[in-house]
C-alpha positions in Angstrom: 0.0 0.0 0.0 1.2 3.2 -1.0 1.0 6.2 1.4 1.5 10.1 0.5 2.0 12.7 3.5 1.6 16.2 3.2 3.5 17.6 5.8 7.2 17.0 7.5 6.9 18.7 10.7 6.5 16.7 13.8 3.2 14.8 12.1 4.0 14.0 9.1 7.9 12.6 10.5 6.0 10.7 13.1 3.7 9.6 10.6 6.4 8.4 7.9 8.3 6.8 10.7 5.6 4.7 12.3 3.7 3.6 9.2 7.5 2.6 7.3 7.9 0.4 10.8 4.1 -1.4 10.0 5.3 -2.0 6.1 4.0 0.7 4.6 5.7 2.8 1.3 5.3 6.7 2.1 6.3 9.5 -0.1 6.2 12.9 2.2 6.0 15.7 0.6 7.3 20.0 2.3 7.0 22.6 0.1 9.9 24.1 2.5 13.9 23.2 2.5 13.9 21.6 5.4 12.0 19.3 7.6 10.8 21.2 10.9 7.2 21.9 9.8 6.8 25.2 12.0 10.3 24.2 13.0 11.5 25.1 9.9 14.4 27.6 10.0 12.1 29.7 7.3 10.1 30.3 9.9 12.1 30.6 13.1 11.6 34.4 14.4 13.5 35.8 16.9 13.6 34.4 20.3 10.9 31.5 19.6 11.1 28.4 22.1 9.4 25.5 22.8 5.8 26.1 24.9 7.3 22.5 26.5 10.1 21.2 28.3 12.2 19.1 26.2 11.1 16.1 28.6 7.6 16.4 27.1 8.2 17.7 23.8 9.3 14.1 22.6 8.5 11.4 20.7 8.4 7.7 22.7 11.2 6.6 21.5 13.1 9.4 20.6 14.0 11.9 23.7 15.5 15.8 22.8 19.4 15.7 23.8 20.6 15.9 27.0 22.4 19.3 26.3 19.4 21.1 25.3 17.9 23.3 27.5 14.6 23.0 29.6 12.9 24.9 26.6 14.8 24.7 23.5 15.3 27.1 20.7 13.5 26.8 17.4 17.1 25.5 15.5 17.2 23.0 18.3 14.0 21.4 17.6 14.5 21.4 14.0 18.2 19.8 14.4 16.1 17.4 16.9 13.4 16.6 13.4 16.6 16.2 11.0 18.2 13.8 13.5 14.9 11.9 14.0 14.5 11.6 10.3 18.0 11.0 9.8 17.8 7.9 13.0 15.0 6.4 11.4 15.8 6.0 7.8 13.3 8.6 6.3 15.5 11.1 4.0 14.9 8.9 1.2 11.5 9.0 1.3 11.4 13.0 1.7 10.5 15.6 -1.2 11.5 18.4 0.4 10.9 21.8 -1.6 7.9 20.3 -3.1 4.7 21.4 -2.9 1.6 19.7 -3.6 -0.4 21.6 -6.0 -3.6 19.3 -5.8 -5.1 16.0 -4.6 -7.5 14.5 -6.8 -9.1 11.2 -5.0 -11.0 8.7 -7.5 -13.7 7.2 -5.3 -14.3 4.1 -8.1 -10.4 3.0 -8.5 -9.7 3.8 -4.7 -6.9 6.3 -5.7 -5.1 9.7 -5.1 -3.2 11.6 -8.1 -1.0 14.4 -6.4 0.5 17.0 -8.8 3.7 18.1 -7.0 6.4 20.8 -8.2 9.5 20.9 -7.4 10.8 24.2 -5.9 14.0 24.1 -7.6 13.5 23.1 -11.0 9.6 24.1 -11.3 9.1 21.1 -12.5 5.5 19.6 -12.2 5.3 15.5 -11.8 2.1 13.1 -10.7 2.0 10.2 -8.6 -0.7 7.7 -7.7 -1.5 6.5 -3.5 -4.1 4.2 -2.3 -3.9 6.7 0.7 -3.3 10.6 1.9 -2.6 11.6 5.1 -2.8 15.3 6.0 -0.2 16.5 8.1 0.4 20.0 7.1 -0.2 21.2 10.6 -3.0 23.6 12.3 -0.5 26.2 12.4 0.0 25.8 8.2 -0.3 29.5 7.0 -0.2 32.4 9.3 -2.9 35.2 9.4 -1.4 38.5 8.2 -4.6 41.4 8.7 -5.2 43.8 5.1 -4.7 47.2 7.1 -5.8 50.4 5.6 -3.0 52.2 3.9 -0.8 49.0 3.5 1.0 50.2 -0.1 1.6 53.5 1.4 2.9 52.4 4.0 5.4 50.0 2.0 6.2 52.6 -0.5 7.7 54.5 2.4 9.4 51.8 3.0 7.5 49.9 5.9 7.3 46.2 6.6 4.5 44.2 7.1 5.2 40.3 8.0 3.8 37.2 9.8 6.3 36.9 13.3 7.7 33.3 10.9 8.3 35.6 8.7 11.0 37.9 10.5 14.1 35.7 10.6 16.7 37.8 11.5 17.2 40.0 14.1 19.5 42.3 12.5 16.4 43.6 10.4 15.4 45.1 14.0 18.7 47.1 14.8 17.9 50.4 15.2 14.4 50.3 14.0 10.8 51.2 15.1 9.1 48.2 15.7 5.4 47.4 16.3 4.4 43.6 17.8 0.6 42.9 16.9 -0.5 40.3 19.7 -0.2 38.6 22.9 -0.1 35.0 22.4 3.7 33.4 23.4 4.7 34.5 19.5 4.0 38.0 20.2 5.7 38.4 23.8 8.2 36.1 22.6 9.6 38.2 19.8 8.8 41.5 21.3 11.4 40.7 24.0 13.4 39.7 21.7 13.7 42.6 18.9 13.6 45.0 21.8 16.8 44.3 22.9 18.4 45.5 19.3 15.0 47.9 18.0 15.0 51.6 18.6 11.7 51.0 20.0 9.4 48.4 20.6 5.7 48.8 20.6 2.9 45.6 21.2 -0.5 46.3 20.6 -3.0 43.7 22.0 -6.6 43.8 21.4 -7.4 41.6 24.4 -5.2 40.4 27.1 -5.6 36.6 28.4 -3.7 34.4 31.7 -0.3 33.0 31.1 1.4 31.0 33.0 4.9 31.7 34.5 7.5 28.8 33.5 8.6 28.7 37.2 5.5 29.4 39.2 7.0 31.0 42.3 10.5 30.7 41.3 10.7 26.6 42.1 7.5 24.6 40.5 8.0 24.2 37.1 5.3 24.7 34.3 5.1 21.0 33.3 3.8 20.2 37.1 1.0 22.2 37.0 -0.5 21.4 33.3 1.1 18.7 32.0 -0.4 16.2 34.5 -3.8 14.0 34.8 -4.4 16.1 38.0 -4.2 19.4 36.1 -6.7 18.3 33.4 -9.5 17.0 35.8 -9.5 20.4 37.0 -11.7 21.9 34.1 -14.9 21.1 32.5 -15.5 18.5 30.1 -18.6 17.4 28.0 -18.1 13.4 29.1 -16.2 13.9 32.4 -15.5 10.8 34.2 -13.7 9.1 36.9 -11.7 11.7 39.3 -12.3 14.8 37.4 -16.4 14.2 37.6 -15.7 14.7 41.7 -13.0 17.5 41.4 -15.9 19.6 38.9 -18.9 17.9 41.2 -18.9 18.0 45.1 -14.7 18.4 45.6 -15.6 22.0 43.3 -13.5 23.6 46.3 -10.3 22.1 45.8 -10.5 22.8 42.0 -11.3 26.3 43.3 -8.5 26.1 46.0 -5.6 25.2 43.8 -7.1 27.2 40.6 -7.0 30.2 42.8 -3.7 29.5 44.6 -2.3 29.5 41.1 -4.2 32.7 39.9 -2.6 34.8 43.0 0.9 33.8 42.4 0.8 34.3 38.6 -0.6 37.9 39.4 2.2 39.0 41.7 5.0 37.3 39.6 4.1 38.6 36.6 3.2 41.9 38.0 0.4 42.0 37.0 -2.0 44.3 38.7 1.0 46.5 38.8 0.9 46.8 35.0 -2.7 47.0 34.1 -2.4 43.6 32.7 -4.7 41.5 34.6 -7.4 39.5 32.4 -10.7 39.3 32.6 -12.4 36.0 33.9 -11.0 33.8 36.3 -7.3 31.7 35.9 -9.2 29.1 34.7 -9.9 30.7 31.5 -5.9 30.1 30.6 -7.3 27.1 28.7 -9.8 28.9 26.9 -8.3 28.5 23.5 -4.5 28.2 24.0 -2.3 27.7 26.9 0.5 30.5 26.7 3.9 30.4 28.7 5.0 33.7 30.3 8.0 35.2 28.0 11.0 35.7 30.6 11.5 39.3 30.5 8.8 40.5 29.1 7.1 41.9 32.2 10.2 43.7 33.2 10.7 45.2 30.0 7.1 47.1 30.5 7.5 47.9 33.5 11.2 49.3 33.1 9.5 51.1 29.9 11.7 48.8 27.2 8.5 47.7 25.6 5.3 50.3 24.8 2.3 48.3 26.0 -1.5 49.1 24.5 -3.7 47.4 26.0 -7.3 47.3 24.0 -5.8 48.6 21.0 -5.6 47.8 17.5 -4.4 49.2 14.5 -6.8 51.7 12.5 -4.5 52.6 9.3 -0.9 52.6 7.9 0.2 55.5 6.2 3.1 57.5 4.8 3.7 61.0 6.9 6.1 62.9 5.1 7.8 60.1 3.8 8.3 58.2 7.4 6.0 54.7 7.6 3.8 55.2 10.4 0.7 53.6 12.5 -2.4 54.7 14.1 -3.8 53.1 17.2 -7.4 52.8 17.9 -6.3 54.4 21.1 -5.3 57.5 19.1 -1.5 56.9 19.3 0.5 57.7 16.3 4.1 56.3 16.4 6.8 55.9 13.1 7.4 51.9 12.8 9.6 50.5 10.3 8.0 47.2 11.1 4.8 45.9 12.2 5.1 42.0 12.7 2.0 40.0 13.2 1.3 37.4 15.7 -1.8 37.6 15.2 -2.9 33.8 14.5 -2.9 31.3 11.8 -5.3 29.8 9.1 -6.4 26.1 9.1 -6.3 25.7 5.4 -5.8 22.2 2.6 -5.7 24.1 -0.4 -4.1 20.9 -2.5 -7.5 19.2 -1.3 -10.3 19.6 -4.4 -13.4 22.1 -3.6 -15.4 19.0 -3.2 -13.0 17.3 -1.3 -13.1 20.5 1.4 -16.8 20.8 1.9 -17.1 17.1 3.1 -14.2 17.6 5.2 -15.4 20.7 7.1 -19.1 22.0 8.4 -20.6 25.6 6.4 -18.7 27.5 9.2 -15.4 25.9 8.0 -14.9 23.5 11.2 -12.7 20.5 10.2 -15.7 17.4 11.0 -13.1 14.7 12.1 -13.9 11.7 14.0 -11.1 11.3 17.1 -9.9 14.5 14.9 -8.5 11.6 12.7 -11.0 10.6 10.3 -13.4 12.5 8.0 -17.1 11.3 8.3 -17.5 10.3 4.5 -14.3 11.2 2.5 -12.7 7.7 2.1 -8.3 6.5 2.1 -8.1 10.2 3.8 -6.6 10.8 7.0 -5.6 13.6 9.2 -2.8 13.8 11.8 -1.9 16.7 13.9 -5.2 18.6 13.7 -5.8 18.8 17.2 -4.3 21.4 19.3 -2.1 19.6 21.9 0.1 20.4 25.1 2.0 17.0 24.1 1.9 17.4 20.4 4.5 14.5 19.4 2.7 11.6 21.9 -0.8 13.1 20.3 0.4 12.7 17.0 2.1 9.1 17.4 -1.7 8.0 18.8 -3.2 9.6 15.6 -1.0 7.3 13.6 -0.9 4.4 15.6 -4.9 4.4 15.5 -4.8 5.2 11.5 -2.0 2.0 11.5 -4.7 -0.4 13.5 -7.5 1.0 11.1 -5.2 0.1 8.1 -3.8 -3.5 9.3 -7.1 -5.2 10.4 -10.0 -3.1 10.6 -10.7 -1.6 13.8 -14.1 -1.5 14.9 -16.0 2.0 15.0 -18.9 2.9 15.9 -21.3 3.0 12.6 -20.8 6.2 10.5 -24.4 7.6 12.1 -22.8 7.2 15.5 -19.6 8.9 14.5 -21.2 12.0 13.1 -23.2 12.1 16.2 -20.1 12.4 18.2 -18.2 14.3 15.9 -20.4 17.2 15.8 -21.3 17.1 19.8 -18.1 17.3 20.5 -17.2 20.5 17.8 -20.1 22.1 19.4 -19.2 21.5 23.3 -15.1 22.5 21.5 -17.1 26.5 20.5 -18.7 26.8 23.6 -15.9 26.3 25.6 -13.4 28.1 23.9 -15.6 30.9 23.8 -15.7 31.1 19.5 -11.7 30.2 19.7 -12.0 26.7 18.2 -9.5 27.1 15.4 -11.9 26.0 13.2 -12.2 22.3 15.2 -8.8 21.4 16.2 -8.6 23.2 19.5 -8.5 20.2 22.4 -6.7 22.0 24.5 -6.2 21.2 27.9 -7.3 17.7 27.7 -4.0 16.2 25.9 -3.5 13.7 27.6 -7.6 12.6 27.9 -7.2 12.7 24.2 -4.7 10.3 23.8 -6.3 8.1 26.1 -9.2 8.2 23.2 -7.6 7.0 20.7 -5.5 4.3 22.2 -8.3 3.2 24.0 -10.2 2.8 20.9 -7.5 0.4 19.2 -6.8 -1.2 22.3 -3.1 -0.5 22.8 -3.2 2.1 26.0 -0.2 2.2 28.7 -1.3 0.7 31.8 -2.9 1.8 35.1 0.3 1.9 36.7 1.6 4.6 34.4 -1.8 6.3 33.8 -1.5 6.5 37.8 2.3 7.8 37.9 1.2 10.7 35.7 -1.7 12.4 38.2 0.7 13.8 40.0 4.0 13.6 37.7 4.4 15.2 34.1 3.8 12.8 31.2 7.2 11.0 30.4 6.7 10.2 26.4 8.9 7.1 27.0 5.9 5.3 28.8 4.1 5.5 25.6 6.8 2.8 23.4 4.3 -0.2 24.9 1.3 1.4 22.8 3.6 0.4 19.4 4.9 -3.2 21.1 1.0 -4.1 21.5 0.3 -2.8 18.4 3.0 -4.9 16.6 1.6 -8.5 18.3 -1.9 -7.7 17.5 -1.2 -7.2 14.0 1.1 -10.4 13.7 -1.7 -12.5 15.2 -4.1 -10.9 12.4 -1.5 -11.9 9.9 -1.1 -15.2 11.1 -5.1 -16.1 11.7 -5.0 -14.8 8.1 -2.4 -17.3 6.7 
């Protein structure tokens, strides 16, 4: 069976490695130079980390360096891909600088044509699949606003980029920048560019909780949301087990810790001192994305380093007197040689056929993926790494460890009626809670870990209680998860045998 992957960031790697080890022949296709997905030194900005600790941010069998630090650096993470696809064999089975231009899937013969073209000879080929997997990544294309006044603003020489697309800090030396944003992007490469820019300027149209890496100088990040504990803290539409009782009657210790955590965060990121504090409770912190505190980015506005606007947004770009310049809704009018945008990113399949994207997604756009794996009723189509994940490389190996059981002997799933059912109560309970911040149905976010459970539960091939248990109150170790692929490998053989 051949396999196409569009994609060689962390999913599509993780999927090439996996379904190679199961016997599969994959072709994965990057339009980019090099594998990384968002990794990818193209799009490394400025001061860009990992939201994990390298202890987390792993694959099973594959853990970060020993020399890395806690949080590693963007070129870390993308030597850490290269190595992983070097380790496992998967360069020759990589087109890098090859984008795929379309995917045309013919239901009768149970086949994909992709039209791919090369990058540096333009040249465009086709090549047939029995199967496509999707793993071009949530985070694919990001979202650059059309401001008033953009080409006068240019012709006087001002910039206008996506954060990814700001690679070199020596294009801030001396320069007036302006930082659109408040996700971990934005702080992150505000802090950066300030130390180098003229000035710095970040204009955030709503403020939202972060979380300090060290809570109180000593408990690390990874101990207070990277656990089971942490994720039976807040709401979910089938809660079960422990987290019914700490949402239920033991509500006050959920409160207790919730608010324990709230106070600290407020103080050590200064943030009633700064104006900064957001609305809603702490809890809200998982409302659409969890977001790391930026070391030194509190400082900075406080010590006046970094021009904070709060509410703002920009109203128009313009050319005074032959000096770029922006207007804030706040009435502020400031030079800026730069405006960088963190200001999101766009879900999109554009090599997928019209047809092909309207059975995929609902009329609002809302991927409509069962276990965010499977479309309802688009056949030998898969998608991996569309859902929004604190553990992003143990969600993706479950994603392609379930798509490997469906493939090698036919898991059963609930009838399509039954799946559609699910699929759409769960997008719906996804809106609600993120408040409209569903990123067009891929946001799971905080329940990881409740995720993965999912899908190896529904192939049969979860760790054990003992290591389910070890992870309440201890971070997820990704190395517990090798057992899923061992179980997987002896069901499989005794299909093939009882086949024989």
């Amino acid at each position: 069976m051949r396999i196409a992957i569009v994609g060689a960031g962390v999913a599509g790697l993780c999927s090439a490695k996996l379904l190679r080890e199961f016997g599969y022949d994959v072709t994965v296709f990057d339009r980019t130079p090099d594998v990384g997905g968002v990794w990818s030194r193209t799009r490394q900005y400025p001061g860009v980390t990992t939201q994990n600790n390298k202890g987390t941010y792993a694959f099973s069998d594959f853990p970060m360096p020993r020399d890395y630090p806690q949080f590693p650096t963007g070129s870390q993470v993308q030597a850490y891909l290269a190595d992983y696809a070097s380790r496992f064999g998967l360069d020759d089975c990589i087109r890098l600088d090859t984008e795929v231009l379309t995917a045309n899937l013919d239901e009768l013969a149970g086949k994909w044509t992709l039209i791919a073209r090369d990058g540096a000879t333009d040249v465009v080929s086709s090549s047939e699949f029995d199967q496509l997997i999707v793993a071009n990544g949530i985070f694919c294309d990001p979202f650059v606003p059309d401001y008033p006044g953009l080409d006068d603003f240019r012709a006087a020489g001002g910039r206008v980029c996506a954060a990814s697309e700001f690679n070199d800090l020596a294009d801030a030396v001396g320069k007036d920048i302006v930082v659109v944003g408040y996700g971990k992007s934005a702080c992150d490469i505000a802090e950066a560019l300030s130390e180098v820019a003229g000035s710095t300027t970040v204009v955030a149209r709503e403020v939202s909780w972060k979380m300090p890496r060290r809570l109180a100088g000593f408990l690390t990040y990874k101990y207070i949301l990277l656990t089971r504990l942490s994720e039976a803290l807040f709401e979910h539409v089938d809660q079960r087990g422990a987290a019914r009782f700490l949402t239920g009657p033991g509500r006050f210790v959920r409160t207790g810790l919730l608010g324990a955590v709230e106070w600290i965060t407020r103080r050590q990121l200064m943030l009633d001192r700064l104006g900064l504090v957001p609305e809603g409770r702490f809890e809200r912190i998982v409302r659409h994305a969890v977001s790391l505190a930026t070391e030194g980015f509190y400082e900075k506005i406080r010590d006046g380093v970094i021009d904070f606007h709060r509410g703002a947004v920009i109203t128009g770009l313009y050319d005074k007197d032959g000096r770029p310049t922006v207007a804030l809704s706040d009435s502020t009018v400031r030079a800026a040689d730069a405006v960088v945008c963190a200001t999101g990113f766009k879900q999109e399949t554009p090599f997928l056929t019209e047809d092909i994207r309207h059975r995929v997604t609902d009329a609002d756009g809302n991927f409509l993926l069962y276990r965010q794996i499977l479309p309802l009723d688009v056949p030998r189509l898969f998608f991996v790494g569309y859902g929004s994940s604190l553990l992003s490389p143990l969600s993706v190996e479950a994603a392609v460890l379930w798509v490997i059981s469906y493939l090698g002997d036919g898991t059963v799933l609930p009838d399509p009626e039954d799946r559609r059912a699910f699929t759409e109560r769960r997008l719906a309970w996804m809106i609600e809670r993120t408040e409209g911040k569903q990123a067009n149905g891929t946001n799971i976010i905080p329940f990881s870990v409740r995720h993965i459970d999912e899908v190896l539960d529904e192939v049969g091939i979860n760790i054990g209680p003992a290591a389910r248990l070890r992870q309440w109150l201890l971070p997820v170790d990704p190395r517990a998860y090798r057992s899923a692929v061992r179980k997987l490998h002896r069901r499989l053989s005794e299909t093939s045998r009882r086949r024989r």
